[in-house]
N, C-alpha and C positions, 0 to 999 in steps of 0.2 A: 721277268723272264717269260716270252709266249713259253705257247703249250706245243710241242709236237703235235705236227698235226698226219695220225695214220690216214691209209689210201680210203679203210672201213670210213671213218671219222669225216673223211673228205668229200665222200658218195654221200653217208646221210647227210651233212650239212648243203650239198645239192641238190639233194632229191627236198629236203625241206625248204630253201629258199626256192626252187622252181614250184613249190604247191603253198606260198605260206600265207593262201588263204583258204585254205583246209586243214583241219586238223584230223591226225590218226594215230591209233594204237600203237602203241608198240608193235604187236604181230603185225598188223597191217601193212608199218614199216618194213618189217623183218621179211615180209611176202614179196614185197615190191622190190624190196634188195637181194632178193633171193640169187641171184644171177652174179651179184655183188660179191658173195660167198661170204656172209655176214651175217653171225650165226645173233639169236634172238637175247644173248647175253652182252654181245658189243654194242647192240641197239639199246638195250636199256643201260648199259655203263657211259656210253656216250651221252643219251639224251638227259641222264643226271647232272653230267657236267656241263652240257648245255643249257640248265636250269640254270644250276649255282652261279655261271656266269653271266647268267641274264638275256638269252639268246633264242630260248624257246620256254612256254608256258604249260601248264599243265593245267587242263580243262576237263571239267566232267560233262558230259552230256545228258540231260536224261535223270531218269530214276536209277542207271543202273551202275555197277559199280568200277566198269572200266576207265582207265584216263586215257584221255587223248593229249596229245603236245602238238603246239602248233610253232612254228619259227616265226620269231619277234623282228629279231636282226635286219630282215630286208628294210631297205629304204622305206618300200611303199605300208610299214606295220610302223616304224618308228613314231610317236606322239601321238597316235592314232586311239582311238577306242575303235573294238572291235562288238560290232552283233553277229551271233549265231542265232540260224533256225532252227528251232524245234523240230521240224518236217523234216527237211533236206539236207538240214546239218552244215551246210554251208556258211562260209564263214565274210562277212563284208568288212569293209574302211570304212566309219562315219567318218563324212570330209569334214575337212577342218571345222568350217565356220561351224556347220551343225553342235560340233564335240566342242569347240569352244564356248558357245551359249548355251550349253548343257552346264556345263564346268563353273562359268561363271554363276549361270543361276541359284545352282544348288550352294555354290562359296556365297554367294549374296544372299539367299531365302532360307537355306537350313545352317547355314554356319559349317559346312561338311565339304573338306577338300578331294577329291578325286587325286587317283592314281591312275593315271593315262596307263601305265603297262601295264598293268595288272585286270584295268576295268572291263569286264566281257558283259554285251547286254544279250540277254534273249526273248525272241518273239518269234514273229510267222512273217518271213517277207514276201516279197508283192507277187512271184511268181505261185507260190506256195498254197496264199491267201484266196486264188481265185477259186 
């Protein structure tokens, strides 16, 4: 049986597939849909269910103690491992090849399988880094 899908429910899964290579708060969501008339409780009811179904992730950033979600779903996140900067907080695609001789090495050298949807790496990228 799908899920109904509300007009609330419809806006955030587009405002997350047209950014789903950033991730944001809750409020931050709730700010950006403001106009949505989408109060900060259908944003966090929704993006729970968009966890449970495997559709958005929830990422901490940082020492501190806020989560971010970011939307899996789009094509261009599917199989992918994703890095975030520490700096900019931006979120990249390791392309393929990269993420699969990652995957493989660690399955061949430590005996340790990776979770492509799950896996987030963090560093400092190249804009960031100068």
């Amino acid at each position: 049986m799908s899920k109904y899908i509300t007009k609330q429910r419809k806006n955030l899964i587009d405002f997350l597939s047209a950014h789903s290579d950033e991730s944001f708060s809750a409020k931050q969501i709730s700010l950006e849909l403001s106009e949505d008339n989408i109060s900060i409780s259908a944003v966090y009811r929704n993006l729970s269910e968009l966890e449970a179904e495997g559709k958005v992730r929830r990422v901490s950033q940082g020492n501190g103690r806020e989560i971010y979600y970011q939307y899996t779903d789009s094509d261009c996140c599917k199989g992918c491992l994703h890095l975030i900067c520490n700096k900019c907080k931006k979120t990249y695609h390791m392309n393929t090849k990269d993420a699969d001789i990652l995957i493989y090495t660690l399955a061949q050298n430590q005996h340790f399988q990776i979770d492509r949807k799950s896996t987030v790496l963090y560093g400092i990228c190249a804009a960031c880094h100068i």
